[in-house]
N, C-alpha and C positions, 0 to 999 in steps of 0.2 A: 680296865676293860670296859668297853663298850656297847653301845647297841646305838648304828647311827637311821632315824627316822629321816626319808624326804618330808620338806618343806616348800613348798612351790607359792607361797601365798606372794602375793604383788599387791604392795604397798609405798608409798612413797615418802616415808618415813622409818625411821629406827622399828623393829619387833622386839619385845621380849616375851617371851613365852612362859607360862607357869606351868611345870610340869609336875605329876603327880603319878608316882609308881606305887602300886600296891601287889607285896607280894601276896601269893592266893594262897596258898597254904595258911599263914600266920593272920594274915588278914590287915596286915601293920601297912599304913600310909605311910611315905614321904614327899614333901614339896618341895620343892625349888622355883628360881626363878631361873631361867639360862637363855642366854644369847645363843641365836642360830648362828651356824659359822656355814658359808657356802651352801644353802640353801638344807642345809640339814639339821636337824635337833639330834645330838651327842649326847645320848643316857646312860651314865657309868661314871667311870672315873679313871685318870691317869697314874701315872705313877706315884704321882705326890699328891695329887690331888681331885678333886669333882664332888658331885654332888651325891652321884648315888652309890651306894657297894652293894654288892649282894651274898647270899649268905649259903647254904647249902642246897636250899629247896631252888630249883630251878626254873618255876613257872614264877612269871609278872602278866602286871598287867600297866597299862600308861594311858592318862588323859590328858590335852592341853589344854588351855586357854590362852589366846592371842592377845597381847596388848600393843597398843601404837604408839607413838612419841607422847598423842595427846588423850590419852590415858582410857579412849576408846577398847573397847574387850569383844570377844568374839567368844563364846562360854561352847563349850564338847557337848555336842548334844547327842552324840550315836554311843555305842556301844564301846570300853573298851578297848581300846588295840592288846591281844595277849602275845608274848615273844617270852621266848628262853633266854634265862641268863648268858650271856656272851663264857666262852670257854678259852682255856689256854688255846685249844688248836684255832677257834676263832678267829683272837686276838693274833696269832705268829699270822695269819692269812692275810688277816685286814693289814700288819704291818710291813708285808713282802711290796702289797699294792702301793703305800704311798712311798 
C-alpha cells in the first residue's frame, strides 16, 4: 500500500528523490532514495516489495529532497507534508483506477 505524491518539477534530466517518512506518534525516521514514476512520488510498498511499511499508528509525515543527473539538490524547506497511512479500502480504490 501506498500513498501517491504529485510531482510536477521540470527538469531535463533523470530526478531521484530522497524521501524521508516519519511516523508522529513513535517519532522513528525512514529514508530512501525512489525514482518518480509518471510524475508522481509512490510512498509505501507493493506486494513484495518498496521502501516504506507502516505500522498501526496512522499519522506520517514526508519530506523530499530533489537530486538531478548532475548531483545538483534542491533541500525541503517548508513544513512537512502530514497524510494517513493508506488502508485496505484505500488500496482496493486506487486498484479499481488503474
Amino acid at each position: 500500500m501506498a500513498v501517491n505524491f504529485d510531482f510536477p518539477i521540470k527538469d531535463s534530466s533523470e530526478v531521484i528523490i530522497k524521501t524521508t517518512v516519519k511516523n508522529i506518534k513513535s517519532g522513528i525516521e525512514t529514508t530512501y532514495y525512489i525514482a518518480p514514476q509518471n510524475n508522481q512520488i509512490r510512498v509505501g510498498h507493493g506486494m513484495c516489495s518498496g521502501a516504506f511499511t507502516y505500522d498501526d499508528n496512522p499519522d506520517y509525515e514526508v519530506e523530499f529532497t530533489f537530486m538531478d543527473a548532475s548531483g545538483n539538490t534542491t533541500t525541503w524547506t517548508g513544513e512537512r507534508i502530514q497524510f494517513t497511512k493508506p488502508t485496505d479500502e484505500h488500496w482496493d480504490d486506487w486498484k479499481k483506477k488503474k
